[in-house]
N, C-alpha and C positions, 0 to 999 in steps of 0.2 A: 542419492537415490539411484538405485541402479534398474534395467531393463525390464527383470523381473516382479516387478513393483507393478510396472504400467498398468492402470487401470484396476484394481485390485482393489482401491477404496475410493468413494467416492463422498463427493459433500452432499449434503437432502437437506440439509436448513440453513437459512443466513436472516440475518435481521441488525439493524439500524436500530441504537438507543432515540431516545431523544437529541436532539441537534442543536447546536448554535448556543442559545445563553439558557442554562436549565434554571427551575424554579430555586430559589433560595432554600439550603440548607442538604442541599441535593450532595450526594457521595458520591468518588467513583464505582463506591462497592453497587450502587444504588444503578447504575448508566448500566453496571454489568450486566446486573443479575433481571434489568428490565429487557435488556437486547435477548440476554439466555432466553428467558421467557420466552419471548415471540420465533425467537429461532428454532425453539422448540416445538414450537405452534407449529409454525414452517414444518419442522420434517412431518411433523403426525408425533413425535417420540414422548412418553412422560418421562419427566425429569427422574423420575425415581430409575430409571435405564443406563443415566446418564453415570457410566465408571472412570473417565477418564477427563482431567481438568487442566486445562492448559492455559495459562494468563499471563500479562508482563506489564508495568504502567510504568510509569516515572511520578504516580503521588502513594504507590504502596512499595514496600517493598521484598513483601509475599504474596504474588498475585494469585495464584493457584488457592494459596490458603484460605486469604482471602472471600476469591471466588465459593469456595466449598462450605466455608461458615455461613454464606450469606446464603447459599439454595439450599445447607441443610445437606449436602452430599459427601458421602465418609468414601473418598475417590481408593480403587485401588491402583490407580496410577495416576500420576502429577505430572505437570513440568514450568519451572518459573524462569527458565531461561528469555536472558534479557541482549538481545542487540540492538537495542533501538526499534527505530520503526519497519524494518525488516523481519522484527520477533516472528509475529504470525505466519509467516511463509515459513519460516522455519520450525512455528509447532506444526505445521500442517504436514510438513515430510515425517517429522517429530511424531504426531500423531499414526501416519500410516505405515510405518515401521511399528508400532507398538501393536496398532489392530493386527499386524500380520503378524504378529509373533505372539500372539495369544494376550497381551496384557492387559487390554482394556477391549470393549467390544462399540462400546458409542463413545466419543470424545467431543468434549466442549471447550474451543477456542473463544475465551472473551477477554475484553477492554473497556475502558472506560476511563473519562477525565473527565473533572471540572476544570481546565487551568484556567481558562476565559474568566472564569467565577472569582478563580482563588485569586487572578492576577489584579482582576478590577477592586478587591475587597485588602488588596496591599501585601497579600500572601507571595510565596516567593517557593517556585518550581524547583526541587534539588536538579543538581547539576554535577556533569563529571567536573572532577577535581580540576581547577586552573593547570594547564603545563606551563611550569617554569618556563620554559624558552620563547615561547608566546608571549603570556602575560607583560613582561615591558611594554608592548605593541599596541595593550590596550584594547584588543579586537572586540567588536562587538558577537558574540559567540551565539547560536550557530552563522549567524547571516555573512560572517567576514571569514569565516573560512569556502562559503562556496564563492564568495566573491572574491577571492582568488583564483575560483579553478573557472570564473566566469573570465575574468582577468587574461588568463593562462591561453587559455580555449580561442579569445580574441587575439592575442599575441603569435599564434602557433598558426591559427586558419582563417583567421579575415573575418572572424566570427563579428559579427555587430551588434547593438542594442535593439535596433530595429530586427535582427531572428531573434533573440531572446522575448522582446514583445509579442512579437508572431503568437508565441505560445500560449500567452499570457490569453491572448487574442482568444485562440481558439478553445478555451479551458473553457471560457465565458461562455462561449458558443453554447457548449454542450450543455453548459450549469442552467442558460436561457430558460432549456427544454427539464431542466428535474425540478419537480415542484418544491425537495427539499433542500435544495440548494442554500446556503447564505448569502450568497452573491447572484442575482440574478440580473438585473441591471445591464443593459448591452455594454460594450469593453468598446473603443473604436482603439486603432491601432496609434492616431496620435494623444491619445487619451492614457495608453498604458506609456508611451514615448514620454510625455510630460510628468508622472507621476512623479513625486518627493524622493529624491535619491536618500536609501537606506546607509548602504556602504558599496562606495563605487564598484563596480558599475549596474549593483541591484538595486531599482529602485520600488517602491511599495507594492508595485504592481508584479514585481520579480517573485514577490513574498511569497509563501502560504498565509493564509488564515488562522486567524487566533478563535478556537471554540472551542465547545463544552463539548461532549459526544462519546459515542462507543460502539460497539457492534459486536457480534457473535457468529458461529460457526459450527455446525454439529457434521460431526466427518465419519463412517460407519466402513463396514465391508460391501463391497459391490455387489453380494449378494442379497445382503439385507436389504440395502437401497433402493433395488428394483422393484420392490413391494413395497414402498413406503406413496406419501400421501404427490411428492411432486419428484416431477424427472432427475432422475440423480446425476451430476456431473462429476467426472470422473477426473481423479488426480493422474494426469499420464504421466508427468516426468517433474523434476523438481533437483536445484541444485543449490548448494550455499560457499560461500566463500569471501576471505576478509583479507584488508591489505595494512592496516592499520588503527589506531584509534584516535590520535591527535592529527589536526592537519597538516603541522609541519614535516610529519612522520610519511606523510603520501608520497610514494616511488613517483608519482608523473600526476601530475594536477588535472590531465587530459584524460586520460583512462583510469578506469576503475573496475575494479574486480567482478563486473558484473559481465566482464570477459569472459570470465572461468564461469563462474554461477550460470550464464547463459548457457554457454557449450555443455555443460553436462545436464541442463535441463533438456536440451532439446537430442541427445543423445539418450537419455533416458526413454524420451518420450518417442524416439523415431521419426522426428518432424523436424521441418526448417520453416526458418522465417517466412515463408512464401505460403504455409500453413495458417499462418495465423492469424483468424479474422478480425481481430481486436485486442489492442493492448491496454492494459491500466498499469503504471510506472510511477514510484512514490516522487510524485511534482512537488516537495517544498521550497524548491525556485527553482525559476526558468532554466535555468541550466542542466538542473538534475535529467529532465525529460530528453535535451538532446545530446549528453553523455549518456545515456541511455539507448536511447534508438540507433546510437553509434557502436558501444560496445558490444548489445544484443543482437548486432548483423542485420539491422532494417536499412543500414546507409555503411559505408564508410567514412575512417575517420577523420574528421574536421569537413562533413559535408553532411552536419544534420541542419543546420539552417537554411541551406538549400533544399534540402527534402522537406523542411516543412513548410519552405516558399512555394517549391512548385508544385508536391506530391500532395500536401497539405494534410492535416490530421484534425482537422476540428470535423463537424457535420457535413457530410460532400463529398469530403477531401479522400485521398485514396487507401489511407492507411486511419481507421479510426483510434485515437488516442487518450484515453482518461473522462468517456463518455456519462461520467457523474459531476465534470467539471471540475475533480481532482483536488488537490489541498490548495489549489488558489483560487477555486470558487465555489466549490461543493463542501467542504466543512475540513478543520485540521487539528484535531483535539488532541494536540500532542506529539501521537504516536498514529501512524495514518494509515500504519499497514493493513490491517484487517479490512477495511471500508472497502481496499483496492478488489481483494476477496468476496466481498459480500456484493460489488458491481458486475464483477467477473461472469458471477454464477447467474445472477438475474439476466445478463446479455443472455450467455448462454439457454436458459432458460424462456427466452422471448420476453421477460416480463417487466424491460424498460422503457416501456410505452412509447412518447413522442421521440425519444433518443435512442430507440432499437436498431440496433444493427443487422441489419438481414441476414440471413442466412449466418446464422455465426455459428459455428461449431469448436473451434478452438478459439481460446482465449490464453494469453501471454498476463501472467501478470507480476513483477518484479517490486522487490520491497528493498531500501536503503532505510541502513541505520549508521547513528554517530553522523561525523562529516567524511562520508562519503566512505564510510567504513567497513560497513557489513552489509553483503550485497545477497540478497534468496532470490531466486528465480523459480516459477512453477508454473507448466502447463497444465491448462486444463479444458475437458471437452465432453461432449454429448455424448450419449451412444452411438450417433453415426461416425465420432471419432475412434472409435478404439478398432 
């Protein structure tokens, strides 16, 4: 995304499917086209408006399609691009490139899963292809390829179990405070310390969450927005980039491409890290968050456990972090990028009650997909930000 972009479209709806274990018989088409709905609601916009359809899931495998059969919309522009759970930051640049170039005029980013459902009922999630060179190994796939770069991380900078629970720690924090949380339950720090090791050195508590869930996204021109029913938050700057697809194929187990995806969001956007009131970062384990906070310029490298000892990121703490409680306690249907979106806007917004961040004007929010593969990065902020 480049300079010229800045501000120029903005999001005006966001909405949360149902959460955590949905009723029996329930579809992802079904999570979609319920979040579209109320997202809709959200902007003020009727569906009949809606031209431009943007989806990605791991239980369909034309999400857009999909999407359009199910609300009845004959889109003249689509996009079923798939990187995991980074997708959504990516139709979200995706989409405001298309708005600017005349293609579509209102876009609708949605998601949806049952896995929770499919998994308890014996069903079985598609998966990318085994790599040969792995597979001997055995690995328990996704959980053993970040627990090597959790491995990596401790071997390279003194990293310990005790910062990776930190995080764990302060997810719960925030999740305390969201009524729709799945995890609500206080976390203590020897509580996440003892939990059942997964695959060393992540243990249950390292995890994300297994649920059902989905959410949406209506992104327009910044013109429109400003007439619309609630404060429109603006995409300033946005960037994508990938280093890989299998984990043995990862340049450095420590860094990840959210290097590059970072620097050119925040080049896009004219901002630094010192900008930014609030991050949301795709938590499906502890580690991801402080390979994060490191490559995105919140700490240097191999000193994000120390930042989140002393700076601290939960409720208080001086950098706020994943204030929906994130995929290890706020809900993780899958693909968790959207959700990060739909928190982002509400912060911005004022509209996350007990867990509101004051004065937030920009918000950070970063999407990983695959094992640690596909990295989006996108700012976004208020009117007072532009």
């Amino acid at each position: 995304m480049t300079r010229e972009l800045r501000g120029r479209t903005a999001i005006v709806g966001v909405a949360e499917s149902d959460l955590g274990e949905v009723a029996p018989g329930t579809t992802p088409a079904d999570l979609m086209g319920q979040a579209s709905v109320r997202a809709l609601a959200d902007a003020g916009i009727p569906l009949s408006e809606v031209d431009g359809l943007f989806a990605a899931g791991t239980q369909m495998m034309m999400g857009s399609l999909s999407l359009g059969e199910y609300l009845g919309i004959n889109a003249r522009y689509s996009d079923g691009s798939n990187t995991g759970g980074s997708s959504f930051e990516a139709h979200l640049h995706h989409a405001q490139a298309a708005i600017e170039a005349g293609l579509c005029e209102v876009a609708l980013i949605a998601y949806g899963s049952t896995q929770r459902s499919l998994l308890k009922s014996g069903g079985v999630i598609p998966q990318e292809a085994p790599n040969p060179y792995e597979e001997p190994y055995r690995p328990m796939m996704p959980i053993s390829a970040y627990a090597l770069a959790a491995s990596r991380h401790m071997h390279e900078f003194g990293t310990t179990r005790e910062d990776l629970a930190r995080v764990a720690v302060a997810a719960r924090e925030w999740a305390v405070q969201n009524p729709v949380a799945w995890s609500r339950s206080p976390l203590s720090l020897e509580d996440a310390l003892n939990a059942p090791m997964i695959s060393d050195p992540l243990s249950v508590k390292d995890c994300c969450l297994l649920t059902d869930g989905g959410g949406a996204v209506v992104v327009t021109s910044a013109d429109r927005a400003r007439d619309l029913r609630k404060p429109p938050v603006f995409v300033l700057g946005g960037g994508e980039a990938q280093s890989h697809l299998h984990i043995s194929s990862m340049p450095d187990f420590t860094t990840t491409s959210a290097v590059q995806s970072g620097e050119r969001a925040f080049r896009a956007a004219g901002l630094r890290v010192e900008d930014v009131d609030v991050v949301e970062v795709y938590d499906a384990f502890t580690i991801n968050t402080l390979l994060f906070l490191e490559d995105l310029g919140f700490c240097g490298k191999g000193e994000a456990g120390a930042f989140v000892r002393e700076v601290g990121i939960g409720p208080g703490g001086g950098l706020p972090v994943n204030t929906n409680g994130g995929g290890l306690s706020y809900a993780h249907p899958g693909m968790y990028g959207l959700l990060l979106l739909v928190e982002a806007v509400r912060q911005i917004r004022g509209e996350s009650g007990d867990r509101q961040v004051r004065d937030c004007d920009v918000a950070l929010v970063h999407g990983n997909g695959g094992f640690l593969s596909s990295q989006c990065t996108t700012l976004l902020g208020s009117e007072a930000a532009l």
